[in-house]
DRENTI-987680 format. One record per residue (C-alpha): residue number from 1; residue in three letters; x negated, y negated, z. Coordinates in nm, 3 decimals. Example, Ala and Ser with C-alpha at 12.3 -4.5 7.8 and 13.67 -1.06 7.14 Angstrom:
# DRENTI-987680
+-----+-----+---------+---------+---------+
:   n : res :       u :       v :       w :
+-----+-----+---------+---------+---------+
:   1 : Ala :  -1.230 :   0.450 :   0.780 :
:   2 : Ser :  -1.367 :   0.106 :   0.714 :
+-----+-----+---------+---------+---------+
***
This chain:
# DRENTI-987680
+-----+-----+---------+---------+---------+
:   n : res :       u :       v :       w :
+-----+-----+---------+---------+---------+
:   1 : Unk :  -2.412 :  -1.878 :  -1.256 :
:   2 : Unk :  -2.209 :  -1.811 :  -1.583 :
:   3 : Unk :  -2.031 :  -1.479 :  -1.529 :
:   4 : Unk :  -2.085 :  -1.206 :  -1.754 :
:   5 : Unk :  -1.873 :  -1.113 :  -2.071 :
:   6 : Unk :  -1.632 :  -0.834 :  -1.999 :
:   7 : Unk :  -1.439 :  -0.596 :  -2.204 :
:   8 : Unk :  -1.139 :  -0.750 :  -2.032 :
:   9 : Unk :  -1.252 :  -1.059 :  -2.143 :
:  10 : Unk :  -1.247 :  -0.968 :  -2.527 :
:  11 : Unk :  -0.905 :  -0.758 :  -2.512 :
:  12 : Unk :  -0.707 :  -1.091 :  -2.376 :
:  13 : Unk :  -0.880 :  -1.274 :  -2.615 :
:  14 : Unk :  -0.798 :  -1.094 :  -2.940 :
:  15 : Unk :  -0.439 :  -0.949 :  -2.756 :
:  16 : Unk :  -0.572 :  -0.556 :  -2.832 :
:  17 : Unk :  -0.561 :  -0.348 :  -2.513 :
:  18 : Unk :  -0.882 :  -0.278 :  -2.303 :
:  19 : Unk :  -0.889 :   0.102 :  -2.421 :
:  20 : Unk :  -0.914 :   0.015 :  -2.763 :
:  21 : Unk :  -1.160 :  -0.244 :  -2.753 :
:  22 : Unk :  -1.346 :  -0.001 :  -2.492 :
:  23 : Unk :  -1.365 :   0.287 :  -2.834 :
:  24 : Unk :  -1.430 :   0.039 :  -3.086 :
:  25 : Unk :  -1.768 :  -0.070 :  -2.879 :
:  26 : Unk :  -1.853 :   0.295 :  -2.781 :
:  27 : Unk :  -1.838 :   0.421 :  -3.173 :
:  28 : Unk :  -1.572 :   0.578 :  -3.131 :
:  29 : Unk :  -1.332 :   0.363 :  -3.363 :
:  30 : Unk :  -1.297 :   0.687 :  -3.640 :
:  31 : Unk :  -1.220 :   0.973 :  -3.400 :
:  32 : Unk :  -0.952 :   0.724 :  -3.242 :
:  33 : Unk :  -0.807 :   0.621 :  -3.628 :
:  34 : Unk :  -0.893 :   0.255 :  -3.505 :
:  35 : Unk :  -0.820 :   0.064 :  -3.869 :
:  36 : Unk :  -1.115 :  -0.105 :  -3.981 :
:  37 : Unk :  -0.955 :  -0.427 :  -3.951 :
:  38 : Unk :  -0.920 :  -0.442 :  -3.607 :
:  39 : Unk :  -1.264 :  -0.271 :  -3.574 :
:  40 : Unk :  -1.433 :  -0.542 :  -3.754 :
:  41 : Unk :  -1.239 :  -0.804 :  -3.551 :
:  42 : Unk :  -1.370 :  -0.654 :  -3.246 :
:  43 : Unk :  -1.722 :  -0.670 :  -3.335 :
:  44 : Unk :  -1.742 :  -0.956 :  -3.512 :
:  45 : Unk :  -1.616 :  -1.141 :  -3.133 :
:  46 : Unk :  -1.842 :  -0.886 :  -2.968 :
:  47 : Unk :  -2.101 :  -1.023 :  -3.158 :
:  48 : Unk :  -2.029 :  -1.462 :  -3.143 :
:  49 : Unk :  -1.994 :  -1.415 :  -2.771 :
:  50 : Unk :  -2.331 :  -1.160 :  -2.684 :
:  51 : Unk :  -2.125 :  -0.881 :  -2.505 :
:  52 : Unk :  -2.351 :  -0.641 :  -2.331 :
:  53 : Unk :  -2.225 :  -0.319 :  -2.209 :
:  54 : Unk :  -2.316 :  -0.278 :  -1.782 :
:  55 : Unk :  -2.473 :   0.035 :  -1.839 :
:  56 : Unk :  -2.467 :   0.044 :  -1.452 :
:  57 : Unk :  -2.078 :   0.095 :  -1.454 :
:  58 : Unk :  -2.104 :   0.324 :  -1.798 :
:  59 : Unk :  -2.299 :   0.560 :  -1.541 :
:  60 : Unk :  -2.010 :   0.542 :  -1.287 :
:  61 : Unk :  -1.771 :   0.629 :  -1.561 :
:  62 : Unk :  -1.926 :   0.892 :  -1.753 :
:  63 : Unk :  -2.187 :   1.054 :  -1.535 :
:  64 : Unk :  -2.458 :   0.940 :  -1.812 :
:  65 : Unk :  -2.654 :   0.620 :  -1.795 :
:  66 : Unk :  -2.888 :   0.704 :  -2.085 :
:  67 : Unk :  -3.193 :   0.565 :  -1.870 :
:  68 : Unk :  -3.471 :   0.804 :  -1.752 :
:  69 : Unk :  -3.694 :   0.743 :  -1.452 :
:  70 : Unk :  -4.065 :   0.765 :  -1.506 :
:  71 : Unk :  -4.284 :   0.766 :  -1.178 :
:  72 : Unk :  -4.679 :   0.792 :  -1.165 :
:  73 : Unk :  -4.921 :   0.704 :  -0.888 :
:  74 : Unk :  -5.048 :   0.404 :  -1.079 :
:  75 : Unk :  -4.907 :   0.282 :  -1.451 :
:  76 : Unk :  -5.182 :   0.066 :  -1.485 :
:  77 : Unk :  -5.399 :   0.348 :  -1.540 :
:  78 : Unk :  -5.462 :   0.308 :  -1.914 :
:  79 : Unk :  -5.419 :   0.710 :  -1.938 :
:  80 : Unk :  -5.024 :   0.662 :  -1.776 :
:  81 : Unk :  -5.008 :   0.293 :  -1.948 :
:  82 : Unk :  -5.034 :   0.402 :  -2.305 :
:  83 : Unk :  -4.806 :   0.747 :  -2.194 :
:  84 : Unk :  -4.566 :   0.515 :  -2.053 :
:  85 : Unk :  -4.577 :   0.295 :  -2.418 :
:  86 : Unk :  -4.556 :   0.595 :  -2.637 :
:  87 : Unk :  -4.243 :   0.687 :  -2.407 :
:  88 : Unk :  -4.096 :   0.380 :  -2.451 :
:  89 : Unk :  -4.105 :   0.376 :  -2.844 :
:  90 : Unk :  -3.959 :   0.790 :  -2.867 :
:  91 : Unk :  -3.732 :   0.717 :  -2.527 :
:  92 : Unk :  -3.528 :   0.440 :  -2.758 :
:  93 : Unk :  -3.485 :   0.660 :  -3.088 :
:  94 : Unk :  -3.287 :   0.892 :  -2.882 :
:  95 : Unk :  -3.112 :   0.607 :  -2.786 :
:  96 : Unk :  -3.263 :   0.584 :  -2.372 :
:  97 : Unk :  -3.417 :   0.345 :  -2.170 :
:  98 : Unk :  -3.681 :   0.409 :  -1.955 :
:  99 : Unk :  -3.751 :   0.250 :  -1.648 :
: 100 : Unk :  -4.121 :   0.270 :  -1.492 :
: 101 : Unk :  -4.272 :   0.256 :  -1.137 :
: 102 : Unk :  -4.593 :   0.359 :  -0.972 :
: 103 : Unk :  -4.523 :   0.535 :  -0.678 :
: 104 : Unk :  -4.880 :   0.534 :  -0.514 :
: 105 : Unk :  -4.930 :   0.791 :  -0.250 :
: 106 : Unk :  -4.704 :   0.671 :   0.023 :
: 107 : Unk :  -4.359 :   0.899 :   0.068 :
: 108 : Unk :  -4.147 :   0.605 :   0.149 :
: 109 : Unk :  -4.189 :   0.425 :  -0.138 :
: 110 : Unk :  -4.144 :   0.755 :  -0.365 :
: 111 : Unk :  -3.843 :   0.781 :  -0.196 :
: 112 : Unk :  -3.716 :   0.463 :  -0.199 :
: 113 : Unk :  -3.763 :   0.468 :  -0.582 :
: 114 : Unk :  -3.572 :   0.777 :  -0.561 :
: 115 : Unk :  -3.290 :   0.625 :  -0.402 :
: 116 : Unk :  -3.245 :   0.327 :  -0.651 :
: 117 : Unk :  -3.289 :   0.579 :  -0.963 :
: 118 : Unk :  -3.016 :   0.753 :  -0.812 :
: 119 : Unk :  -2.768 :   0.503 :  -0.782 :
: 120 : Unk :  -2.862 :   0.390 :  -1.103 :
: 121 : Unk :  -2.772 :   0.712 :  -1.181 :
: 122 : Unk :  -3.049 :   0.853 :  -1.389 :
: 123 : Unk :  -3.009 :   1.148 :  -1.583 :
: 124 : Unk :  -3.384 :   1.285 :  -1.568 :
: 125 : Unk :  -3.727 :   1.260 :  -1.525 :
: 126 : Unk :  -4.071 :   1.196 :  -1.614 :
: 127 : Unk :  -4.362 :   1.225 :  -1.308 :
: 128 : Unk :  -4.699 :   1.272 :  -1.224 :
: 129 : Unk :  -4.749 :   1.338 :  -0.888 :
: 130 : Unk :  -5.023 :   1.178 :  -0.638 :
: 131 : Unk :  -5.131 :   1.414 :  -0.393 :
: 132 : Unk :  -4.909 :   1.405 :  -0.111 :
: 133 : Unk :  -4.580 :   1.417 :  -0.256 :
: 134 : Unk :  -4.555 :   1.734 :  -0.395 :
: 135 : Unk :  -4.266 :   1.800 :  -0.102 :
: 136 : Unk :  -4.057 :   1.500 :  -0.258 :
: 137 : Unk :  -4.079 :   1.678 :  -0.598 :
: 138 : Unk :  -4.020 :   2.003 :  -0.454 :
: 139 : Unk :  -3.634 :   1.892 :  -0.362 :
: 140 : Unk :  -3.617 :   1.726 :  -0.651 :
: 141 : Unk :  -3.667 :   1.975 :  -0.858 :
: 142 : Unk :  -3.461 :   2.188 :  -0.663 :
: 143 : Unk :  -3.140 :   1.980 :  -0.704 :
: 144 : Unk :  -3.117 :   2.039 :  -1.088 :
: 145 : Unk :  -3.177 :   1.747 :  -1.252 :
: 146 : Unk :  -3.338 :   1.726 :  -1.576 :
: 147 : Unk :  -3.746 :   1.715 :  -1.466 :
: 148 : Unk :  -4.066 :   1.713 :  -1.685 :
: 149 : Unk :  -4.377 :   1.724 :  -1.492 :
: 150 : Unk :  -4.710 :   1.614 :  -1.673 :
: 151 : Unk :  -5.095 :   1.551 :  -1.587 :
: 152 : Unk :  -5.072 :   1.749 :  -1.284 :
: 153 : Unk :  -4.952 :   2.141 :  -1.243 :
: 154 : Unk :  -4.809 :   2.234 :  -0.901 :
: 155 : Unk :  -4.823 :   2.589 :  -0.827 :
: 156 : Unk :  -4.486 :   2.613 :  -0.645 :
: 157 : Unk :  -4.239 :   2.411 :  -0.767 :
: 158 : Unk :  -4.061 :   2.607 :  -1.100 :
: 159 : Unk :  -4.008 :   2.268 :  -1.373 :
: 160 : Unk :  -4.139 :   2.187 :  -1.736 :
: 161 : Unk :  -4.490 :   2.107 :  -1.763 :
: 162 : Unk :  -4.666 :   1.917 :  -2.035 :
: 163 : Unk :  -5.033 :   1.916 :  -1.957 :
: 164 : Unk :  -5.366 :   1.911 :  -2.164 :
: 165 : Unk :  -5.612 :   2.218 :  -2.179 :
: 166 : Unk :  -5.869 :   2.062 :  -1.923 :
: 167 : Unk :  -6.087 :   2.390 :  -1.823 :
: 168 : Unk :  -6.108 :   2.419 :  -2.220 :
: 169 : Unk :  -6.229 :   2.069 :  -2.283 :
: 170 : Unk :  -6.486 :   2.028 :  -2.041 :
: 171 : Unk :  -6.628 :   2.376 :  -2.115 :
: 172 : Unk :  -6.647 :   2.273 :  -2.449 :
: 173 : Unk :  -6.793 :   1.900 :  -2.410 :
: 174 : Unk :  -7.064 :   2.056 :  -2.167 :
: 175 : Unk :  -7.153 :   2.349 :  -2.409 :
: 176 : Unk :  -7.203 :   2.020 :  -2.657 :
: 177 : Unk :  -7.463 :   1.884 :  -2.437 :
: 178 : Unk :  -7.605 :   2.213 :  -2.420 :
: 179 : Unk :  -7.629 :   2.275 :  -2.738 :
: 180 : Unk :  -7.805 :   1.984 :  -2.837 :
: 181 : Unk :  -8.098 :   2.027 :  -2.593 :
: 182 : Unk :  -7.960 :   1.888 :  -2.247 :
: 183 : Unk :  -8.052 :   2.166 :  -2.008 :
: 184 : Unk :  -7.986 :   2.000 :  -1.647 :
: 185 : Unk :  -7.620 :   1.839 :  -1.718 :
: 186 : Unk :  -7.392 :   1.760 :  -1.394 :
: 187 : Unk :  -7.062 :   1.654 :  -1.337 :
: 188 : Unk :  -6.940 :   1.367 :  -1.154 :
: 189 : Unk :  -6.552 :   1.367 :  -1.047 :
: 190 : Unk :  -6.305 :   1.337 :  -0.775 :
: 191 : Unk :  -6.294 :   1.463 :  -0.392 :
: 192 : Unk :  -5.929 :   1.570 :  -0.459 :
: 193 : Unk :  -5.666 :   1.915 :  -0.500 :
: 194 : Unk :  -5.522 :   1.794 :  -0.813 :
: 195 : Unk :  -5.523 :   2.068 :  -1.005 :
: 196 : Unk :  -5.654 :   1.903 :  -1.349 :
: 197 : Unk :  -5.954 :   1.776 :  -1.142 :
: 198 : Unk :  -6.072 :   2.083 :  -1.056 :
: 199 : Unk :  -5.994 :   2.250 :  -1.382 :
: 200 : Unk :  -6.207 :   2.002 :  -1.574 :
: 201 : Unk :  -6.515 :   2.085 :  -1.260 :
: 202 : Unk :  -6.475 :   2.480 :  -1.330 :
: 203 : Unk :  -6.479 :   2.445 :  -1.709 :
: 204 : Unk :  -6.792 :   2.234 :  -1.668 :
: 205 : Unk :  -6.904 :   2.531 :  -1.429 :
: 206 : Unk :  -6.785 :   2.825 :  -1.633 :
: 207 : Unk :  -7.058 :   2.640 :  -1.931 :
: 208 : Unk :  -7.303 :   2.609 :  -1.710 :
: 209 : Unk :  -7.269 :   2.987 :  -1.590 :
: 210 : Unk :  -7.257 :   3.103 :  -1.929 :
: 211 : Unk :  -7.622 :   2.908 :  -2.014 :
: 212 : Unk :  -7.773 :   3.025 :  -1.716 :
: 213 : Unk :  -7.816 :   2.668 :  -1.562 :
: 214 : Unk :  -7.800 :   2.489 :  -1.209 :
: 215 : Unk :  -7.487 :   2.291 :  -1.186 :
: 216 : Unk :  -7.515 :   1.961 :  -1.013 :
: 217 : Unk :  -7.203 :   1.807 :  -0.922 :
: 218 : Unk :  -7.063 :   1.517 :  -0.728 :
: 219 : Unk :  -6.741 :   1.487 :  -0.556 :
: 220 : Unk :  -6.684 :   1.099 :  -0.490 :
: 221 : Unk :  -6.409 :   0.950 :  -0.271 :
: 222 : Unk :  -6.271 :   0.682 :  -0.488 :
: 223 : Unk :  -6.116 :   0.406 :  -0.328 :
: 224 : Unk :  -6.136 :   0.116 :  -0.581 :
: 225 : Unk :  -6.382 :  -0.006 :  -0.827 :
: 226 : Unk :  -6.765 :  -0.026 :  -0.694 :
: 227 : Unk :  -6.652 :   0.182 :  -0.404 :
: 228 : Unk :  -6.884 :   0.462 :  -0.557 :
: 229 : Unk :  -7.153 :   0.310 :  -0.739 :
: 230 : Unk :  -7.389 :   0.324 :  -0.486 :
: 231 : Unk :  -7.318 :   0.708 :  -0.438 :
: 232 : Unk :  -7.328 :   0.751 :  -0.792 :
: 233 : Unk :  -7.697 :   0.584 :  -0.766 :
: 234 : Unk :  -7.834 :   0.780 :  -0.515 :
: 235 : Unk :  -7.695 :   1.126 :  -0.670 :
: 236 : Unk :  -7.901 :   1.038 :  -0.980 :
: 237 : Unk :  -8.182 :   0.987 :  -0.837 :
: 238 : Unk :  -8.206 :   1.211 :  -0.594 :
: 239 : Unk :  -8.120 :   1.521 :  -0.815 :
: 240 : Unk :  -8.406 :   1.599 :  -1.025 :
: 241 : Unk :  -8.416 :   1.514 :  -1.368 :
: 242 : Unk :  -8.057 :   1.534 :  -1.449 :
: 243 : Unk :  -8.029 :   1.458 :  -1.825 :
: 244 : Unk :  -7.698 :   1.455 :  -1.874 :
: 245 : Unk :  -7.345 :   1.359 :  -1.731 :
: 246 : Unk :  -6.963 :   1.462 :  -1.760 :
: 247 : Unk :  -6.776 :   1.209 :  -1.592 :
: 248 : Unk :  -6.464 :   1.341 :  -1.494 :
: 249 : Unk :  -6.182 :   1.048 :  -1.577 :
: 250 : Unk :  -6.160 :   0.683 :  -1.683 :
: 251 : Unk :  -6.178 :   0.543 :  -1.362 :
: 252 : Unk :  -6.498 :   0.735 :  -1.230 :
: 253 : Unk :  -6.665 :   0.662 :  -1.621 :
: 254 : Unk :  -6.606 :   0.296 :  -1.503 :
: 255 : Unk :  -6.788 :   0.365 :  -1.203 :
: 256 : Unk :  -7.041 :   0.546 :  -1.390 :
: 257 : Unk :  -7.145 :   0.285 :  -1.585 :
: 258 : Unk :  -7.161 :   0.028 :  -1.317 :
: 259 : Unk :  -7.409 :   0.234 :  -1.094 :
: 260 : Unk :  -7.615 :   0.287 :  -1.402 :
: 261 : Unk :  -7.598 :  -0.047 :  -1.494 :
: 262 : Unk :  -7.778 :  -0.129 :  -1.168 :
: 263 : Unk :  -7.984 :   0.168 :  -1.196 :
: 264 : Unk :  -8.353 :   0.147 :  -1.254 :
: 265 : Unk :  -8.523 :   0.268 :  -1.556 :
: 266 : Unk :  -8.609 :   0.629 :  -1.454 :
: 267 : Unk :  -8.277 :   0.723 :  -1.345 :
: 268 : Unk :  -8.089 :   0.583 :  -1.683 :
: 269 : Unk :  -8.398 :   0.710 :  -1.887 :
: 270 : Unk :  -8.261 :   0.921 :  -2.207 :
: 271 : Unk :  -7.920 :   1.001 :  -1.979 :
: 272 : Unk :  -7.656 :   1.184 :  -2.211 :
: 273 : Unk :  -7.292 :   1.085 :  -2.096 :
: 274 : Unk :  -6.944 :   1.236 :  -2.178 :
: 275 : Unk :  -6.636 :   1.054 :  -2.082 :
: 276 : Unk :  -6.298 :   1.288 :  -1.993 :
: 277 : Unk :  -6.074 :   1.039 :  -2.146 :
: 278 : Unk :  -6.137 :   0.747 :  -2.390 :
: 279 : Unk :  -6.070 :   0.404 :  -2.368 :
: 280 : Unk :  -6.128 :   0.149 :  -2.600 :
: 281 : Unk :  -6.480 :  -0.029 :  -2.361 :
: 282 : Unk :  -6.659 :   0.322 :  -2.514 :
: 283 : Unk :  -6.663 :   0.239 :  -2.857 :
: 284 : Unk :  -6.789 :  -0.089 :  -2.804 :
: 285 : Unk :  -7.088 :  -0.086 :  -2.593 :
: 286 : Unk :  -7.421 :   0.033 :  -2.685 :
: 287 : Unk :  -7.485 :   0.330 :  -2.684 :
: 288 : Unk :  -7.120 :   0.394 :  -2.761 :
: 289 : Unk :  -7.023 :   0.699 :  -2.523 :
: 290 : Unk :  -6.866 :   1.028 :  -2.660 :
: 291 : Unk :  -6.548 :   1.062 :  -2.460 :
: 292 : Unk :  -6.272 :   1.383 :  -2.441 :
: 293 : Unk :  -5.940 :   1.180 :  -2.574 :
: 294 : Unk :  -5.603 :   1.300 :  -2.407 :
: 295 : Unk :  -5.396 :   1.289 :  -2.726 :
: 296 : Unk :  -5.142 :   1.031 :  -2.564 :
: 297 : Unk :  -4.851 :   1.026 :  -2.843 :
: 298 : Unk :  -4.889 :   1.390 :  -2.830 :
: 299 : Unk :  -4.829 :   1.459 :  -2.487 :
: 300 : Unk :  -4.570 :   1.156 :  -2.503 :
: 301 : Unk :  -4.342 :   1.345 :  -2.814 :
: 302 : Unk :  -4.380 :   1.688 :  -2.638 :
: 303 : Unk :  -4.299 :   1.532 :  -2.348 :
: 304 : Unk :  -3.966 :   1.331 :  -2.476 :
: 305 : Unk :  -3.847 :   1.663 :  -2.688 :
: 306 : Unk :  -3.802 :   1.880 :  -2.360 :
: 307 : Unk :  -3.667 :   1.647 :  -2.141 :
: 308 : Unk :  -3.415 :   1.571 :  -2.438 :
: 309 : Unk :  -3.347 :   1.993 :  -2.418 :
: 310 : Unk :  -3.302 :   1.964 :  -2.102 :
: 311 : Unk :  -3.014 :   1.719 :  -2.093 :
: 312 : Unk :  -2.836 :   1.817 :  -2.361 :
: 313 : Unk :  -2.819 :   2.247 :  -2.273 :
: 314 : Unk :  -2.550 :   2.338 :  -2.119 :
: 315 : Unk :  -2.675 :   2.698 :  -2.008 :
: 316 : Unk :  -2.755 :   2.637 :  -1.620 :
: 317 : Unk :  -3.004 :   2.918 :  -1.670 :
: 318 : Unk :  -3.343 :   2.745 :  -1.727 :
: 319 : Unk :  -3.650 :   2.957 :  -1.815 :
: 320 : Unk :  -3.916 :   2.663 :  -1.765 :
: 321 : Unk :  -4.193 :   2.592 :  -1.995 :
: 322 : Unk :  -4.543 :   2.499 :  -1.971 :
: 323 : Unk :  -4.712 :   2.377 :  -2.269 :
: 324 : Unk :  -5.071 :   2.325 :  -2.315 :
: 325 : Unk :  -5.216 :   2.052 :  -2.559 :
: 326 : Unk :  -5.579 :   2.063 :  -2.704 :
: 327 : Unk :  -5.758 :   1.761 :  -2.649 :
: 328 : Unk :  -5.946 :   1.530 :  -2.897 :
: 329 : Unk :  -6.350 :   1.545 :  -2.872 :
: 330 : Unk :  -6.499 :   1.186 :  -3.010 :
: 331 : Unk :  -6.860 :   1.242 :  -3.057 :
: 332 : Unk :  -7.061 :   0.924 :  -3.045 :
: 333 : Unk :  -7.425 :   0.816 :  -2.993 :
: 334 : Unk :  -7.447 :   0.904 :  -2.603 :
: 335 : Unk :  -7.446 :   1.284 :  -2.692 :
: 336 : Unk :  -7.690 :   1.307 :  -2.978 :
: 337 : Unk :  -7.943 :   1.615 :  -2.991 :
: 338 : Unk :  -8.192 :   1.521 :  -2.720 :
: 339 : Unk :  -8.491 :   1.609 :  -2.958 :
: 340 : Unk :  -8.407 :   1.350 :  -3.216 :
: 341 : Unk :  -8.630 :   1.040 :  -3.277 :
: 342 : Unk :  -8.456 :   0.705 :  -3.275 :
: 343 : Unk :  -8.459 :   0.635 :  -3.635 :
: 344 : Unk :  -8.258 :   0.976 :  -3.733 :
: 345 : Unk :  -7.952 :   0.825 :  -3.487 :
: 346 : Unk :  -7.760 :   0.628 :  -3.768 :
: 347 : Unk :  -7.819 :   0.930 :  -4.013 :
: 348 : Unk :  -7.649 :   1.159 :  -3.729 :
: 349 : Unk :  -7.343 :   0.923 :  -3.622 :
: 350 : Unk :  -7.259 :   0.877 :  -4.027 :
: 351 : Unk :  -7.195 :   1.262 :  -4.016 :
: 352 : Unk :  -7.030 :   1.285 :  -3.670 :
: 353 : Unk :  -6.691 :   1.411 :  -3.630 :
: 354 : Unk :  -6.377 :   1.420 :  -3.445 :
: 355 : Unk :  -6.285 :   1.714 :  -3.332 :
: 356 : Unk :  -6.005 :   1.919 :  -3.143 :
: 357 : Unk :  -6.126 :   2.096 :  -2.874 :
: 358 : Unk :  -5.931 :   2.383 :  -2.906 :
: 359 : Unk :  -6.029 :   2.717 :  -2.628 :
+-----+-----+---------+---------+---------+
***
């Protein structure tokens, strides 16, 4: 194995000490009055011979290792994939890394992440929580250490909190249905206690209220795909006459659209459907679905700026913040006005728009 490059290494070789080949490579050539001479020298060798700094042993030194830990129960979710991209791109203009792990919901293997991050010596964070591990936050958050928690809201534990306006956007996307003639509308989501699940259910109740309707809702106990299609099946046709459908996430959307896929005639009939979150399957089969769009780079940029705050203030006093972001609403053909005849539905979709689905 060819050994790595050392600052050692390029001192002997150009006879300068360690110290000042050490400044030239960590900018710092100007403060020290480093002539230009021997701070092109240094470079120029820096760069024939690919010299990498060990960012490892920069940590050691400095108590910085300009890398932030992100953690989620699963990045391939496309909602915490394309989070974990826009990251990426705003994590390097501030001059970070980030490195990325799902943690599932088991404790050990949150903590074992934990562990490495920490000798890697991290200096913050970026989570969303599975259920479960909201103790292994809890001390984290305790310790200090520069936290932003997004997705999910945990009562108890005092951090930063970037989160979208869920209650608001289903309230909003099920008055929609209302609105245009869908009078028996129910929501499918997730047995579960995170707290952005059951926003989005009482925002879809809270419309319903309002209207004077029966709510019809299904809890499912997701597992993996086509664990709930047949559950999904039997709650359509068993309720009577649903006519319209919030799913409550990507995942259950998916699931949504294999049970009706399977379905028989009566149950899919002249079904409405509104997708919380889009994906890019929505826009391309027919009838394309009208989804509520987390506004990813958004929540990505807020998300960057505070941890950024965070690791640069020097007041150990931290009055935590907890910001809110609208979502997108992306009507398409699955939500046109029940009422209207087939041939008005290009007419209708030429005039749709995208809106923010401000409370």
């Amino acid at each position: 194995m060819t050994r790595r490059i050392s600052i050692k290494d390029i001192a002997d070789k150009l006879n300068i000490s360690i110290t000042t080949v050490s400044f030239v490579i960590n900018g710092k050539a100007t403060e020290k009055h480093i002539s230009q001479k021997v701070t092109d020298k240094i470079l120029k060798l820096v760069d024939e011979v690919g010299y990498r700094p060990n960012s490892f042993a920069k940590g050691l030194r400095t108590g910085k290792s300009s890398t932030i830990g992100f953690l989620v129960d699963n990045i391939a979710d496309p909602f915490f994939s394309t989070i974990a991209h826009f990251l990426e791109e705003k994590a390097t203009l501030y001059g970070y890394k980030i490195l990325f792990c799902s943690t599932g919901k088991e404790k050990n293997k949150f903590s074992e992440l934990m562990n490495v991050f920490m000798q890697r010596q991290v200096d913050g964070y970026i989570i969303a929580t599975a259920v479960g591990l909201e103790d292994e936050v809890r001390l984290l958050a305790a310790s200090g250490v520069p936290l932003v928690l997004f997705d999910r809201y945990l009562h108890d534990i005092p951090a930063d909190y970037i989160l979208v306006d869920n209650f608001a956007s289903t309230f909003r996307a099920t008055e929609h249905l209302i609105n245009n003639g869908y009078r028996r509308c129910a929501f499918i989501g997730a047995e579960t206690k995170e707290q952005q699940m059951i926003d989005r259910i009482e925002g879809y109740r809270q419309a319903i209220t309002d209207h004077g309707l029966d709510e019809f809702i299904l809890k499912l106990n997701y597992v993996k795909p086509g664990s709930t299609v047949a559950a999904i099946q039997d709650f359509l046709s068993s309720s009577d006459n649903i006519d319209a459908v919030v799913f409550g996430a990507n995942y259950i959307t998916l699931e949504g659209l294999r049970a009706l896929k399977g379905a028989t005639e009566r149950v899919r009939g002249d079904l409405a459907l509104i997708s919380f979150d889009d994906f890019e399957l929505l826009e391309l089969i027919s009838p394309t679905i009208t989804a509520i769009e987390q506004p990813s780079e958004a929540i990505a940029q807020q998300i960057m700026e505070l941890l950024m705050t965070r690791l640069t203030q020097k007041n150990d006093k931290k009055i935590f913040s907890t910001l809110n972001i609208p979502c997108i609403f992306k009507q398409r053909a699955s939500s046109l006005p029940k009422q209207m005849s087939d041939g008005d539905t290009n007419n209708t979709l030429a005039h749709s728009e995208t809106n923010s689905l401000n409370p």
